[in-house]
C-alpha positions as CSV (number, residue, x, y, z in Angstrom):
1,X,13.0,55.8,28.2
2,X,15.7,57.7,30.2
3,X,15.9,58.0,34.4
4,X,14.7,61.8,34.0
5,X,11.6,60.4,31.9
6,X,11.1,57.9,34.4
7,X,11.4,60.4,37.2
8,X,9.3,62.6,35.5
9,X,6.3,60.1,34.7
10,X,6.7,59.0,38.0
11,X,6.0,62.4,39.5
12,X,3.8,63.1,37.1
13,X,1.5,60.3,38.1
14,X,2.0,60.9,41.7
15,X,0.9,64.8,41.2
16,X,-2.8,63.3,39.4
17,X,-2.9,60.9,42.9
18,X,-2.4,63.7,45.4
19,X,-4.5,66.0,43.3
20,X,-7.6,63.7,42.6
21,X,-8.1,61.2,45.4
22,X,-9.3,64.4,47.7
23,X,-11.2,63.3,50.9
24,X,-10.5,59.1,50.0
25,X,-7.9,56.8,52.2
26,X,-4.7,56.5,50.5
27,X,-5.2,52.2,50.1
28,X,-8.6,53.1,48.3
29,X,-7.7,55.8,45.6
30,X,-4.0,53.1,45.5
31,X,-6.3,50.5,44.6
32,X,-8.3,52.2,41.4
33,X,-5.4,53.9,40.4
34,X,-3.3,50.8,40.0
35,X,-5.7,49.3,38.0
36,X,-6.6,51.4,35.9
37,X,-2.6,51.8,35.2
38,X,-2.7,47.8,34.5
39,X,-5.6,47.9,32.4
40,X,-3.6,50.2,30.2
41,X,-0.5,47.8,30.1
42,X,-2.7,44.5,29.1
43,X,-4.3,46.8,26.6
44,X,-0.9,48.4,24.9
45,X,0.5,44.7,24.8
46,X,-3.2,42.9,23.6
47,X,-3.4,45.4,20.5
48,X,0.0,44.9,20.1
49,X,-0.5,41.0,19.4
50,X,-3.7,41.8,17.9
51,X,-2.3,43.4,15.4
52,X,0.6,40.9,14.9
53,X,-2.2,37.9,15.1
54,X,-4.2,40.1,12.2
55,X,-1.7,41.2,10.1
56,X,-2.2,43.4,6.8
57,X,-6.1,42.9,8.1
58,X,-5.4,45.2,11.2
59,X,-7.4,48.3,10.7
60,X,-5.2,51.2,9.8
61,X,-7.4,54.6,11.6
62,X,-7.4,58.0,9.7
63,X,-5.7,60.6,11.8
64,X,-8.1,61.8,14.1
65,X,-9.8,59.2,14.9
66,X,-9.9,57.7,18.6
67,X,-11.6,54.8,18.2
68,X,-9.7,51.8,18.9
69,X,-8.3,49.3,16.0
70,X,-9.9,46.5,16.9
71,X,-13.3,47.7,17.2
72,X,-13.6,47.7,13.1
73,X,-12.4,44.6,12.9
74,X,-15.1,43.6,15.2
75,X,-18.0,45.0,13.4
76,X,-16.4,44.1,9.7
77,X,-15.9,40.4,11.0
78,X,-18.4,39.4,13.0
79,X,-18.2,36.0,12.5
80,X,-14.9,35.2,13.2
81,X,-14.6,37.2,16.5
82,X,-14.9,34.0,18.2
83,X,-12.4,32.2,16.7
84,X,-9.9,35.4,17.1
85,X,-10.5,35.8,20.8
86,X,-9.7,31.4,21.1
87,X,-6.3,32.4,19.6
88,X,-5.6,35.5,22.0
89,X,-6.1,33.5,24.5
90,X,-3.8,30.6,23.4
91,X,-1.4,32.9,22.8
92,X,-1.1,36.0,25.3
93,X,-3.9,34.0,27.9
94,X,-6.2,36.4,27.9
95,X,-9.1,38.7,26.2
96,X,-10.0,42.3,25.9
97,X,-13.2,43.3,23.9
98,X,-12.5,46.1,21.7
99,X,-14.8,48.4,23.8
100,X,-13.0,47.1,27.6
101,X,-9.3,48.5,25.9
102,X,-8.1,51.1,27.4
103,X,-7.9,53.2,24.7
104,X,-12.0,53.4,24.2
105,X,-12.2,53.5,28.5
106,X,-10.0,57.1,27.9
107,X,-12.6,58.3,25.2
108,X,-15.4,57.9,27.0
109,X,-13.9,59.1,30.0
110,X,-12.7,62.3,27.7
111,X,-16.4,62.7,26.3
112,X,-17.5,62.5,30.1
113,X,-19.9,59.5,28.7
114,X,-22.4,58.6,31.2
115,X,-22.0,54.5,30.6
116,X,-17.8,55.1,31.5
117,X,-19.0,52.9,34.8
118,X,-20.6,50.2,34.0
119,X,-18.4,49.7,30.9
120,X,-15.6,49.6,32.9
121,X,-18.1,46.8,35.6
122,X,-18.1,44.6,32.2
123,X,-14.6,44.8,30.7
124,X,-13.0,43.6,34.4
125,X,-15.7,41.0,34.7
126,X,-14.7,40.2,30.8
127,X,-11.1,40.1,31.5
128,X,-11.6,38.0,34.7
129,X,-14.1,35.0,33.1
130,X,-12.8,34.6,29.8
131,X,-8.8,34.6,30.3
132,X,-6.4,32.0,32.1
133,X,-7.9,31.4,35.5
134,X,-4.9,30.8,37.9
135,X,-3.8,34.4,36.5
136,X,-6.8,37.0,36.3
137,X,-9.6,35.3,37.9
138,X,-10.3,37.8,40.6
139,X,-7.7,39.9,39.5
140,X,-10.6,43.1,39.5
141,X,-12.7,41.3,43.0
142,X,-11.8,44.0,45.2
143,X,-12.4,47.1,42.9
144,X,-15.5,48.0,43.9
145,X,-17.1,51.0,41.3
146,X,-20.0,50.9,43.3
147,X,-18.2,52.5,46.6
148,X,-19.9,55.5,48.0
149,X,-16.3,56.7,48.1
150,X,-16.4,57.7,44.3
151,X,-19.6,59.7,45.2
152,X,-22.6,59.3,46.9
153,X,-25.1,58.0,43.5
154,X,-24.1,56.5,40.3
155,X,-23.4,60.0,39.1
156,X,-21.0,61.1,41.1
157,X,-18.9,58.1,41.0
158,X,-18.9,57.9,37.3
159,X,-18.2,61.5,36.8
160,X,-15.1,60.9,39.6
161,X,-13.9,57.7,37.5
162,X,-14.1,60.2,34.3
163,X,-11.6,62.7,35.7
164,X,-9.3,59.8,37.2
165,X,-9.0,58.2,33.9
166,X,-8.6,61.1,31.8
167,X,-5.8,62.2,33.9
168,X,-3.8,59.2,33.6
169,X,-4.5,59.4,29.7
170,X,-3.7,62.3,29.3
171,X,-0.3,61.8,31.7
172,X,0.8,58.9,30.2
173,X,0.2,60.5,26.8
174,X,2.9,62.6,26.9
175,X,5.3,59.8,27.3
176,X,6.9,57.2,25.1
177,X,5.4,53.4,25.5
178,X,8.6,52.0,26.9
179,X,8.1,48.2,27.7
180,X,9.4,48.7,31.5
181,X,7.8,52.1,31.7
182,X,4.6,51.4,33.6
183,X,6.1,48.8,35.7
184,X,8.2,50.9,37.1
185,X,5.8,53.7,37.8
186,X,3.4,51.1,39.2
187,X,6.4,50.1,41.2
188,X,6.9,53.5,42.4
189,X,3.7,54.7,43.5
190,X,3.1,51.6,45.3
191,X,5.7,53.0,47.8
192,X,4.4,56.1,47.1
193,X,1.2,54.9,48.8
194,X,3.0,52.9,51.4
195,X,4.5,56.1,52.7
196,X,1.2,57.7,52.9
197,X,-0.7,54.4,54.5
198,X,1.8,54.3,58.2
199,X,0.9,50.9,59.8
200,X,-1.0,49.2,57.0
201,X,1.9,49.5,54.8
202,X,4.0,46.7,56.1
203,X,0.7,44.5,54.8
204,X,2.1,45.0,51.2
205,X,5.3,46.8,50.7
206,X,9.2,46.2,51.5
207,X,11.3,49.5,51.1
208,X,13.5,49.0,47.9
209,X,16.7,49.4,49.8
210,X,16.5,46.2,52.2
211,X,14.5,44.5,49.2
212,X,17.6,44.9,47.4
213,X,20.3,43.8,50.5
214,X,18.1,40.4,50.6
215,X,17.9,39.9,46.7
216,X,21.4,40.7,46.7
217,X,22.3,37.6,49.2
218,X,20.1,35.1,48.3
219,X,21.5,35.7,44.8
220,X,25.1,34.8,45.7
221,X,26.4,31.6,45.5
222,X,25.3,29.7,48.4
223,X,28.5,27.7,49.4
224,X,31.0,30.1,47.9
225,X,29.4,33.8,48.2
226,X,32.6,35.0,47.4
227,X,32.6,32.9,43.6
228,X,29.7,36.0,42.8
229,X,25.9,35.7,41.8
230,X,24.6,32.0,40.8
231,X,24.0,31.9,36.9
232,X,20.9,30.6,37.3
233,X,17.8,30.0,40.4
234,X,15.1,27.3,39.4
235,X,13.0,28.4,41.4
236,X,12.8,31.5,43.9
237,X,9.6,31.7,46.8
238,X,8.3,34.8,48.8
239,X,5.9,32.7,51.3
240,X,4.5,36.7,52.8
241,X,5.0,38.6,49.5
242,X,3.0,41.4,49.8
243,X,2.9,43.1,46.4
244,X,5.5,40.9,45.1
245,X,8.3,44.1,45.3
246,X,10.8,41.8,47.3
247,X,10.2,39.0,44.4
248,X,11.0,41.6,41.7
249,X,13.7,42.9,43.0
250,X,15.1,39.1,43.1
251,X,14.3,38.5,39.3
252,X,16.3,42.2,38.9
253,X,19.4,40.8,40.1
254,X,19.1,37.6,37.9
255,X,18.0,39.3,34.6
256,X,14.8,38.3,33.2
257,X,15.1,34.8,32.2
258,X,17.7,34.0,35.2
259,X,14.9,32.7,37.2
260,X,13.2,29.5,36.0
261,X,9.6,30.2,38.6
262,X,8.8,32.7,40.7
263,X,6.5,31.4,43.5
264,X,4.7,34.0,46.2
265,X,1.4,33.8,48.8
266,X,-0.2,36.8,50.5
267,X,-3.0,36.0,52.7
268,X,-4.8,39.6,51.7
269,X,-6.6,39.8,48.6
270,X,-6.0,43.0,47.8
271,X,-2.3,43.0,48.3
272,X,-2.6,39.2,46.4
273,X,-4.2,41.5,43.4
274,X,-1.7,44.2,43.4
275,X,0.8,41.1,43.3
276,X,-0.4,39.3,40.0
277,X,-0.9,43.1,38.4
278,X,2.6,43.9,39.6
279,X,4.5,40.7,38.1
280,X,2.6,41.3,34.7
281,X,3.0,44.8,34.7
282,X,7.0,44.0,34.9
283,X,6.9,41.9,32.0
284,X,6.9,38.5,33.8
285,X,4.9,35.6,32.0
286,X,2.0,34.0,33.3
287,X,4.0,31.2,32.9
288,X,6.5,32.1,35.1
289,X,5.2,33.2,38.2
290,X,2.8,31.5,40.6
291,X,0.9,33.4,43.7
292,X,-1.1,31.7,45.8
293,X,-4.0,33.5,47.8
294,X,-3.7,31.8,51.3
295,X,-2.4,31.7,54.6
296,X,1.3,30.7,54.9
297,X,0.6,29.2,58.8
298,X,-1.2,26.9,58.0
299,X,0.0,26.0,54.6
300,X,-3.4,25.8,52.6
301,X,-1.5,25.4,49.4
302,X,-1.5,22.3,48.0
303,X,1.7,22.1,46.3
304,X,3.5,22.7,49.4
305,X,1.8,20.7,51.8
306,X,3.0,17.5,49.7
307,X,3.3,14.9,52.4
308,X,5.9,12.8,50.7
309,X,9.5,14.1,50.9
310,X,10.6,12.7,47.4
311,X,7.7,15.0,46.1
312,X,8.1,18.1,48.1
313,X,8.7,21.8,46.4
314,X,12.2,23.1,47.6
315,X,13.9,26.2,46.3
316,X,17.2,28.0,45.6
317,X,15.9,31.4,47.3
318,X,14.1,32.4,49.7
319,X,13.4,35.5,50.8
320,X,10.4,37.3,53.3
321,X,9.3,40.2,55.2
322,X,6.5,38.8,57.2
323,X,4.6,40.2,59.6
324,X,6.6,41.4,62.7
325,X,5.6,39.4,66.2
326,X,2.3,38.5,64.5
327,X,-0.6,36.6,66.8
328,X,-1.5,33.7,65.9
329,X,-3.0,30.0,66.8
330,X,-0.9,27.0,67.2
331,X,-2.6,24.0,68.1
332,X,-1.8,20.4,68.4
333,X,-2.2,19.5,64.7
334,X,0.5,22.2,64.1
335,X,2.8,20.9,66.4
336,X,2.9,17.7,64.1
337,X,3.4,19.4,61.2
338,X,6.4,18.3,59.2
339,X,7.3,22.1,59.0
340,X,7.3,22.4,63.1
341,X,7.7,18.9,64.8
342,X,11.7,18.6,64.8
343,X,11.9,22.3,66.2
344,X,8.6,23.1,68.1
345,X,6.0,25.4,67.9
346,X,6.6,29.2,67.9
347,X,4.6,31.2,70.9
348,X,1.0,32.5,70.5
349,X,2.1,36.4,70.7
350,X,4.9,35.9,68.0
351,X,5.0,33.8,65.2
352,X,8.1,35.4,64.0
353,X,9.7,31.7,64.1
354,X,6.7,29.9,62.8
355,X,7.3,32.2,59.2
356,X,10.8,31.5,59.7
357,X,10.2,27.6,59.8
358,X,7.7,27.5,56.9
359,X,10.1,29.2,54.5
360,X,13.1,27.5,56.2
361,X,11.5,24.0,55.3
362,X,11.3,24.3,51.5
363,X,14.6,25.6,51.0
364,X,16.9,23.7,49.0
365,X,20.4,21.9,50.3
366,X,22.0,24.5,48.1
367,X,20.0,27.6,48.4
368,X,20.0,30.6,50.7
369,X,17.5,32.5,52.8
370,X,17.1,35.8,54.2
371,X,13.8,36.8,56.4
372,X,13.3,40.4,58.0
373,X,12.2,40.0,61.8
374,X,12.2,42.0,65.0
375,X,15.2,42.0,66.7
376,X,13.1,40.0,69.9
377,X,13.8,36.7,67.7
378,X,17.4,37.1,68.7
379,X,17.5,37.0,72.8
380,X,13.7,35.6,73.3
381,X,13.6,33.1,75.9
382,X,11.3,29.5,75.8
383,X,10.1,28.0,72.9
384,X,11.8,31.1,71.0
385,X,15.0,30.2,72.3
386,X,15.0,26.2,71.6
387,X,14.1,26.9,68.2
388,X,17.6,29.3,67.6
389,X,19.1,26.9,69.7
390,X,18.4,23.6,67.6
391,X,19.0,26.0,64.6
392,X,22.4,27.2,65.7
393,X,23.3,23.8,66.6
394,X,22.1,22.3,63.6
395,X,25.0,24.8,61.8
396,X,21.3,26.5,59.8
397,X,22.0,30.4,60.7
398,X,25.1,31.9,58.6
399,X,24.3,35.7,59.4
400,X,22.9,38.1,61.4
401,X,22.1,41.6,60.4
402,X,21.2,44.7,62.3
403,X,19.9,47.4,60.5
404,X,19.2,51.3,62.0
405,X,15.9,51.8,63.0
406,X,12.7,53.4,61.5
407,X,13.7,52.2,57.9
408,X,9.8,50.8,57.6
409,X,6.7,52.5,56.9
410,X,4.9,50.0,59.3
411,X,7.0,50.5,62.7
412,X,9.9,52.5,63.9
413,X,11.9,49.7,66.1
414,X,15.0,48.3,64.4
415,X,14.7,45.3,62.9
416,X,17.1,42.0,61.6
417,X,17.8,40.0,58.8
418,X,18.6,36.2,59.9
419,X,20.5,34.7,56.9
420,X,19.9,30.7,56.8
421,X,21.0,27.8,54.7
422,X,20.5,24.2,55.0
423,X,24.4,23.4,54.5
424,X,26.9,25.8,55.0
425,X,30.5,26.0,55.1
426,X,31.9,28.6,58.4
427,X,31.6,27.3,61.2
428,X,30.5,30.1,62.7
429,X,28.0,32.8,62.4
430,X,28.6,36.4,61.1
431,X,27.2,39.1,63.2
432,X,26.8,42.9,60.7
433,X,26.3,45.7,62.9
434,X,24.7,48.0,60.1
435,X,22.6,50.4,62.8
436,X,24.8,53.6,62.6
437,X,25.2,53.8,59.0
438,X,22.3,55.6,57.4
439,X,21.2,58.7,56.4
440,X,18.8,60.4,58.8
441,X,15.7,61.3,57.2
442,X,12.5,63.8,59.0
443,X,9.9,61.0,58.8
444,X,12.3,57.7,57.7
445,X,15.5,57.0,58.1
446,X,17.2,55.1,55.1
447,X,20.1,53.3,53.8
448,X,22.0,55.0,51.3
449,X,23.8,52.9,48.1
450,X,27.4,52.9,49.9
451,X,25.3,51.4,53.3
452,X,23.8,48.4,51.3
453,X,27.2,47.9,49.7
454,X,28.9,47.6,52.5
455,X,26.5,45.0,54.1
456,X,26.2,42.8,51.1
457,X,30.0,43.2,51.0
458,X,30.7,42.0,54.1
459,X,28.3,39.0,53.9
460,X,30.0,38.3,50.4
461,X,33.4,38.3,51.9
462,X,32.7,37.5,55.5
463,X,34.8,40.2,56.0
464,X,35.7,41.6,60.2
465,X,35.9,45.1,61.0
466,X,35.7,46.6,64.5
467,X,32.6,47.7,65.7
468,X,31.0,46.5,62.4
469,X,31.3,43.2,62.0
470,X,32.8,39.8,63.7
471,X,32.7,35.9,63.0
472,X,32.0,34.2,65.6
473,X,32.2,30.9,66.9
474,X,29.9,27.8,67.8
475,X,31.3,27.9,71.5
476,X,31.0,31.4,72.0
477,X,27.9,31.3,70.8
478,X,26.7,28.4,73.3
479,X,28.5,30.0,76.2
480,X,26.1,33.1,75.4
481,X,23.3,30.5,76.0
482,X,22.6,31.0,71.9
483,X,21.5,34.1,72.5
484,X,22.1,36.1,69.2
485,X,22.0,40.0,70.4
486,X,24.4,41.8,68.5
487,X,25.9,43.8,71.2
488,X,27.3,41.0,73.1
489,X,29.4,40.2,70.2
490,X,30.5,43.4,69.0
491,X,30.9,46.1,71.0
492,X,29.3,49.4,70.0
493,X,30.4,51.7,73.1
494,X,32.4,54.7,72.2
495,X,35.9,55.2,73.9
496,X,36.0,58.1,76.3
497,X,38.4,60.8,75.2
498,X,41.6,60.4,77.2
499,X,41.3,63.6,79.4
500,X,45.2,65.2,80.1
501,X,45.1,66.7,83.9
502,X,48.3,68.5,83.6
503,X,46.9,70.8,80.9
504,X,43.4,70.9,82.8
505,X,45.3,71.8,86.1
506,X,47.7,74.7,84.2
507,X,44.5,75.7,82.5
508,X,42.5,76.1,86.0
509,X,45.9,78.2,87.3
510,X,45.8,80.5,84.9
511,X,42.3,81.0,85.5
512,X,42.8,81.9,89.2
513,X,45.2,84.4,88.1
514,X,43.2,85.9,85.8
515,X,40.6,86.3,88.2
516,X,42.8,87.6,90.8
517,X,44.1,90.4,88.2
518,X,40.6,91.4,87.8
519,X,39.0,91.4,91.5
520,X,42.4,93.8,91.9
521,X,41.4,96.3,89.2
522,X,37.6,96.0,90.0
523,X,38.6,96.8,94.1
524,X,40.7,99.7,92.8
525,X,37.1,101.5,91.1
526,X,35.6,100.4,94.7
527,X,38.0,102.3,96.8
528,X,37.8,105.5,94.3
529,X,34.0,105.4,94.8
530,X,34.1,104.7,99.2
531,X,32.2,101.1,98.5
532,X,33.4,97.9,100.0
533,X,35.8,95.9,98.4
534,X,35.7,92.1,97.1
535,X,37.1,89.5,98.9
């Protein structure tokens, strides 16, 4: 498929959102739409290895008919549908019945067929019990078909899902089947829907153009940025991963098998939905991606909260954008966590360093991580401030980045990126004054492609340029009380323009005359008419 196909499915798609979802919050109609685009995908690829699996038996269709494939096969062998579906599911790790594809969901949603609802009720609750667990149970929990929002009785919503899905159809019809296609468009209308949503969207979506300055760090070469991108990264961890766009973006730079596991956790379960669909809608195994529904705080997932240090998970990237000065609840348990207990805990009004610490703990010795916070994490006094301070004397943060505000769907202020690593090489910290360079935008401002290259640039090459960027010492540093605010590093006041008071006091001269001149010729009219005169 070509970028103006791309474009133009994307558009396309967005066009049958605006049109259809009417009166209904932008996160509800996001929700069905998205599924309903991932249903296709799982159904495209499942006939796909169907039809491999079968072979010469796959049903050939006379032209015309809409029926799906597989559902001959079902009725013409009966008796070995069980045996087929155990082999699907070995093989691809899950199941579709023939009647749950997405193919025979468009038909009846073309023929307006009055059981399109609860059809649809079966196949998810199909696809959910009877493929690999870790991966699609749940995946469907939060789509609720019985929401008064699709219409006040069962007819009304299942004429609503009827129009939906025979838009889509009829949408995606018109375009080729291009493996990356739908991931993409999924991709896109996810920010699509972020940009509608205003606050909520920081839940579950990281703009692509800072996604892309953290995926492009973390991506370097951790001791020697300068040596280029690392060949390989075992394993790569999003702790606050929202819909998993800041993961993707990460497995983008790397190439599609440059990334042994991707690991994530979201503590919403809609957003940890959209996740899972959005990893497998980007062609990402099952067996290479792991996202955990819990809360990162308190680390309720097993596999991290390994006790014993020979045993515990660390890994070569890690990236976040976690909820900006977030509440929360630290309590003496906490405190003793192996995550907190060398630094402290963070305050109750801003866990900004708590996120920081979590991810901060399961990086390896040679891996890289870059977090998105508020700008408050730099200059913050007590607790905040002996946690940068251990961390700055512990040699942990390489670079800090300032980027132009309202770049976020979610809030205007600016924001940072705090780039850490467990061992390091400069002895000294890296301060990137990015906040002038953007392009203003009515509603957000954003960073254009030479912006982004400039900052990952400078990172790469540690490079100094005035009023940009500046390394800067340990000392200075400590005589600054390790407080990390940009503009006491690098100054960002404009020089006055050097003003010359000869040519300013000639120019005033010359005005005097010329004013003289004229109250001389204006007195003249006066005298000719018998009025007073100026003085």
């Amino acid at each position: 498929m070509t970028y103006n196909d791309q474009k133009e499915l994307n558009n396309t798609l967005w066009k049958i959102a605006d049109d259809l979802r009417g009166a209904m919050n932008a996160d509800d109609f996001r929700d069905y739409m998205l599924s309903f685009l991932f249903l296709r995908y799982i159904s495209y690829n499942y006939e796909l290895a169907a039809k491999k699996e079968l072979g010469s038996d796959y049903p050939v269709l006379e032209a015309g008919d809409r029926r799906a494939p597989l559902s001959l096969w079902y009725a013409e062998n009966k008796g070995d549908t069980v045996e087929f579906e155990k082999q699907m599911r070995r093989k691809v790790h899950y199941v579709i019945e023939p009647a749950h594809l997405w193919s025979s969901i468009a038909e009846l949603a073309r023929m307006q067929n009055d059981e399109l609802l609860h059809t649809l009720q079966r196949g998810f609750k199909y696809i959910e019990n009877e493929s690999f667990e870790s991966t699609f149970g749940g995946l469907f929990s939060e789509i609720n078909l019985d929401s008064e929002k699709l219409g006040k009785n069962y007819g009304e919503r299942n004429r609503k899902l009827c129009t939906i899905i025979s838009k889509i159809a009829e949408g995606i019809g018109k375009f080729s089947t291009d493996s990356d296609m739908l991931g993409d468009a999924y991709e896109y209308l996810i920010g699509q829907f972020a940009a509608g949503s205003g606050k909520k969207a920081g839940e579950f979506y990281t703009p692509q153009q800072i996604s892309s300055i953290l995926s492009e760090i973390v991506t370097l070469d951790s001791q020697d940025p300068t040596a280029g991108k690392k060949r390989k990264l075992d394993k790569v961890l999003d702790f606050a991963c929202g819909s998993g766009s800041l993961l993707l973006n990460v497995r983008k730079q790397m190439g599609a098998h440059g990334i042994g596991k991707i690991v994530g956790q979201e503590s919403n379960i809609t957003t940890y939905n959209l996740a899972r669909m959005n990893m497998l809608l980007h062609g990402v195994k099952d067996s290479e991606f792991e996202i955990h529904h819990g809360d990162s705080l308190l680390n309720d997932w097993d596999i991290l909260n390994e006790m014993n240090p020979a045993k515990k998970l660390e890994f070569d990237a890690v990236v976040a954008n976690p909820p900006f000065s977030y509440r929360w609840e630290p309590n003496e348990a906490l405190g003793e966590d192996f995550r907190f207990k060398s630094y402290g805990l963070a305050p109750k009004s801003a866990a900004d360093f708590a996120f920081l610490l979590h991810g901060f703990h399961f990086l390896g010795k040679e891996g890289t991580m870059a977090i998105i916070l508020p700008h408050g994490v730099l200059s913050r006094g007590g607790a905040e401030e002996r946690i940068r301070s251990k961390l700055l004397k512990d040699g942990n943060i390489d670079t800090v980045i300032g980027l132009p505000a309202n770049l976020f769907f979610s809030t205007g202020i600016p924001v940072c990126i705090l780039v850490l690593k467990k061992c390091k090489k400069p002895d000294d910290v890296l301060f990137i004054n990015a906040s002038e360079h953007f392009e203003k935008g009515k509603r957000q401002n954003r960073l254009l492609p030479e912006n982004i290259e400039k900052i990952v640039q400078t990172y790469q090459f540690r490079k100094e340029e005035e009023r940009y960027s500046r390394r800067v010492s340990k000392e200075e540093i400590e005589k600054n009380n390790y407080n990390l605010n940009i503009s006491r590093y690098i100054s960002t006041a404009t020089a006055e323009d050097e003003i010359d008071l000869q040519a300013v006091n000639d120019e005033l001269v010359m005005l005097e005359q010329d004013i003289g001149t004229a109250r001389e010729k204006h007195n003249a009219f006066l005298n000719d008419l018998g009025l007073p005169v100026l003085r």
